[in-house]
C-alpha positions in Angstrom: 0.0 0.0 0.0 1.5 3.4 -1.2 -0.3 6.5 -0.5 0.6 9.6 -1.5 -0.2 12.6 1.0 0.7 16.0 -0.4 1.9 18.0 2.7 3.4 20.7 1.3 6.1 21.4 4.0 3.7 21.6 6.4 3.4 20.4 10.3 1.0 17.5 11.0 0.1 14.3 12.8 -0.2 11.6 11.1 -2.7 8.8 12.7 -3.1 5.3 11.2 -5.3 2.7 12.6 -4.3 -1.1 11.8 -6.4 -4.0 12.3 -4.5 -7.5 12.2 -6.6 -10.4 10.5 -3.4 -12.9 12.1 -0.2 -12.8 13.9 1.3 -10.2 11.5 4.2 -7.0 11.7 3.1 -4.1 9.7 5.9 -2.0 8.4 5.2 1.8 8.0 7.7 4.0 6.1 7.1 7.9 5.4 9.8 9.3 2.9 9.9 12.6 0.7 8.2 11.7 -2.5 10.7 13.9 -4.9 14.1 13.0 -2.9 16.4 10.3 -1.9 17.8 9.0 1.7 15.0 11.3 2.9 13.0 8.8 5.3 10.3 10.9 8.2 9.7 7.7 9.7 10.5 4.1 10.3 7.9 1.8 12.2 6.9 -2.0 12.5 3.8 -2.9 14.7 3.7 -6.4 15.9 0.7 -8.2 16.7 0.9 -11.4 18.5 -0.9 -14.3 19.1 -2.0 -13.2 22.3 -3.6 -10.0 20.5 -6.3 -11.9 19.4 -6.9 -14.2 22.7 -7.1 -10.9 24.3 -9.1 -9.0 21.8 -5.6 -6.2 20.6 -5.7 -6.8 17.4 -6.6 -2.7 16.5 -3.7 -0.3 17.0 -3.6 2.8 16.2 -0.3 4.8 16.2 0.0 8.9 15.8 3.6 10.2 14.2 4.0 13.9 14.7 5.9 15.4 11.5 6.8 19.0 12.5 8.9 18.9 9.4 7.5 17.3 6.2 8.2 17.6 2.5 6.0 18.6 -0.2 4.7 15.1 -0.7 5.1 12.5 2.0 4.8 8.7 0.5 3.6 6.3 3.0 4.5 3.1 2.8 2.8 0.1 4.5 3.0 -3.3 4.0 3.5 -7.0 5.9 7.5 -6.9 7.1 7.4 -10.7 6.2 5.6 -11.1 2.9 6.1 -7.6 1.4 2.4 -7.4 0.8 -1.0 -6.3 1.8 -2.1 -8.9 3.5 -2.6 -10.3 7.0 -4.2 -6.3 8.1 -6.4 -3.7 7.1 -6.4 -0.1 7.7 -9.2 1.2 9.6 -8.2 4.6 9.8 -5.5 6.7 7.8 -6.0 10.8 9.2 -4.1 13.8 9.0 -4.4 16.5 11.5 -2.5 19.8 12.3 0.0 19.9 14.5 0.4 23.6 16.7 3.8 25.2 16.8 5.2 25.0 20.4 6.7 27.3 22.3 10.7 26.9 22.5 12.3 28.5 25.7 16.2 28.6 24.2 18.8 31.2 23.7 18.7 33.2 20.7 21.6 31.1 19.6 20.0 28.1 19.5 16.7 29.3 18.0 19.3 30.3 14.7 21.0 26.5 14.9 17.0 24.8 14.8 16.3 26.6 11.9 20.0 25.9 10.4 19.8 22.0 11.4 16.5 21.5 10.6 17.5 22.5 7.1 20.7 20.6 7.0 18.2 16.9 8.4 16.1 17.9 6.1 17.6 17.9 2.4 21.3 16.2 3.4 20.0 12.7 2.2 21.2 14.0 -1.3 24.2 16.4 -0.3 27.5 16.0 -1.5 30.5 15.7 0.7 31.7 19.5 1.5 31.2 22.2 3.8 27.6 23.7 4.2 27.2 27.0 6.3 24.0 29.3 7.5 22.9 32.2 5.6 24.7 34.1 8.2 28.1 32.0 8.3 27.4 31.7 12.2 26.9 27.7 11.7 29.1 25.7 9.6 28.7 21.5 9.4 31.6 19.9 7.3 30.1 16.8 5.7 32.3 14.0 5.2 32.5 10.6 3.7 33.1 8.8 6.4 34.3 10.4 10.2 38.0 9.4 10.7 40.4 9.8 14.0 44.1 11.1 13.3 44.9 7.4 12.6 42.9 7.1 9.7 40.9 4.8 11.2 37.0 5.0 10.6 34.9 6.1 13.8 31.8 4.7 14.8 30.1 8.4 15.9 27.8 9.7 13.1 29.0 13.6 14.3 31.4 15.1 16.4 32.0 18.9 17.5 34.8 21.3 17.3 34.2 22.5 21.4 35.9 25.9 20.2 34.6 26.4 17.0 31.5 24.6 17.3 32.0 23.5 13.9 30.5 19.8 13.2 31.5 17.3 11.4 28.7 14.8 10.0 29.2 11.4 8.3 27.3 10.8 4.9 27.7 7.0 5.4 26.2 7.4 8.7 23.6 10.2 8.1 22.0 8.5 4.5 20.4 5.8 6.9 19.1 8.2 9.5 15.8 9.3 10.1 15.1 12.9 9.7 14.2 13.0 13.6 17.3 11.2 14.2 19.4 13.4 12.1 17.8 16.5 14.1 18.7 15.0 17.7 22.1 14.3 16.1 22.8 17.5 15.1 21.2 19.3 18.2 23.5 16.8 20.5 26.6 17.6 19.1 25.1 21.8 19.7 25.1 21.4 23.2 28.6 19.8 23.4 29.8 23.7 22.2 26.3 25.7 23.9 26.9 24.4 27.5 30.3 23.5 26.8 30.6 19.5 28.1 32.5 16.7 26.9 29.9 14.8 28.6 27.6 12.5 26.4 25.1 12.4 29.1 24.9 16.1 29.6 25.0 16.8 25.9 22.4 13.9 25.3 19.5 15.7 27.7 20.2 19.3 27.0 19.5 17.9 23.1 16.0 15.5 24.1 14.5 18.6 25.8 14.9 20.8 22.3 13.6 18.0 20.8 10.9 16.8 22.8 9.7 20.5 22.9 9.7 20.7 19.0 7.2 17.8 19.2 9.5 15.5 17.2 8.6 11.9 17.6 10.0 10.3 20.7 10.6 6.8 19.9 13.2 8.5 17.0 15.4 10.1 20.6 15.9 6.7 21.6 16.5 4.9 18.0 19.2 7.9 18.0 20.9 6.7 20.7 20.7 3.0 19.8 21.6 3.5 16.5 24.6 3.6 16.1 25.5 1.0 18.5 23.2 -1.3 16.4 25.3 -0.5 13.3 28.6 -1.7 15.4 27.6 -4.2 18.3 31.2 -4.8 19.4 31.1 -1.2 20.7 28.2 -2.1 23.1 29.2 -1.7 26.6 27.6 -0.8 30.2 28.4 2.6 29.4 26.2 2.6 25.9 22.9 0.9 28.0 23.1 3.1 30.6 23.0 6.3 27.8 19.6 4.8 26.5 18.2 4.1 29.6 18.9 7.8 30.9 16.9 9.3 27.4 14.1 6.6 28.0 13.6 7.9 31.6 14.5 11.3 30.3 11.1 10.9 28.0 9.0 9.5 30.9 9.0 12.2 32.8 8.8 14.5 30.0 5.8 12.8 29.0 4.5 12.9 32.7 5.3 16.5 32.9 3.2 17.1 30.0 0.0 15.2 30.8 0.2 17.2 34.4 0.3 20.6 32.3 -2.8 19.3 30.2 -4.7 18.2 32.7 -4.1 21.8 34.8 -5.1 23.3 31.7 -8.3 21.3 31.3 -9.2 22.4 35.0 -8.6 26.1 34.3 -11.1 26.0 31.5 
């Protein structure tokens, strides 16, 4: 099933209801119609046996897209066969998606609309240097990352802590999400903005920006995963607790927000 859904750069939720006919995992992709390595989302949605003993066999999932292309294809299909089969869709909606309101430095306000850019179109950027309108930002897009050694790096981004000038991996950043490109680009920020050499620090300062431009919070913790995924030798102790803190990190955020809701219900 391809659907075509012209967007037109617009911000939006997209809501899709699935109902499994059998034990099935439904594969949804979102990409920009008109340009490569330009994926918006990545999802599969299992349904078990034990969906249908206990009557879950209708999900329905909402992706916030506060950056879209003109036309947004969305893909969906059965991960196994490659088909439509083993689901329908019961519900397939678009609805808009209000601008939030960022508390930042005037700094970073200039780098969201710079890295948004730079996630947005990069699936199809050539190695080089690409700057801001302004020269204030500056991201140096390489083949590959490499250390003095000449030895390839796993990190898809690192950051000049005196410059603040990034460097970016195609390799790394052609497979990337758009979301995950953003909290990429807005971790390796705060390693200049606070300054820290601290991943932790770096990681959190990034997932509130994030979280407050309403990107989608599963993508936070695929960023942080990621890349371990791509190199599982590099998985440590150090690596698990990272995830764990962004996964708690979005908890709360997600708690915090519900409390704000609900105050605001009350008041009206």
């Amino acid at each position: 099933m391809l659907v075509p859904v012209p967007t037109y750069n617009n911000r939006f939720v997209l809501k899709v209801g699935i109902k499994a006919l059998r034990p099935v995992i439904v594969a949804l992709k979102g990409y920009d119609a008109h340009r490569a390595n330009s994926y918006y989302f990545r999802r599969k949605v299992p349904f078990k046996s034990s969906a249908f003993r206990d009557g879950m066999n209708y999900k329905e999932i909402s992706i916030p897209m506060p950056l879209s292309p003109e036309t947004l294809l969305v893909e969906i299909y059965n991960s196994e066969t490659g088909k439509d089969n083993g689901y329908v869709i019961e519900k397939f909606e678009v609805e808009k998606l209000e601008a939030s309101e960022i508390w930042a430095q005037p700094a970073i306000h200039r780098f969201i609309d710079f890295a948004q850019k730079f996630s947005k179109y990069s699936g199809t950027y050539k190695p080089g240097f690409y700057d801001s309108s302004d020269h204030e930002f500056l991201i140096h897009l390489l083949p590959v990352i490499k250390d003095q050694f000449g030895n390839t790096l796993v990190t898809p981004a690192r950051t000049n802590r005196q410059t603040g000038r990034i460097q970016v991996s195609k390799q790394a950043f052609k497979h990337f999400t758009i979301p995950v490109r953003m909290f990429v680009l807005l971790h390796e920020r705060q390693h200049f903005q606070i300054p820290t050499r601290e991943e932790r620090l770096a990681d959190l300062a990034a997932l509130k920006l994030y979280l407050d431009l309403q990107y989608p919070k599963i993508e936070a913790v695929y960023a942080a995963t990621k890349v371990f995924a791509m190199h599982p030798e590099t998985v440590g102790s150090q690596h698990v607790t990272r995830a764990q803190d962004i996964i708690n990190f979005i908890d709360r955020y997600r708690n915090t927000q519900e409390i704000m809701l609900n105050h605001k219900a009350k008041a009206v």
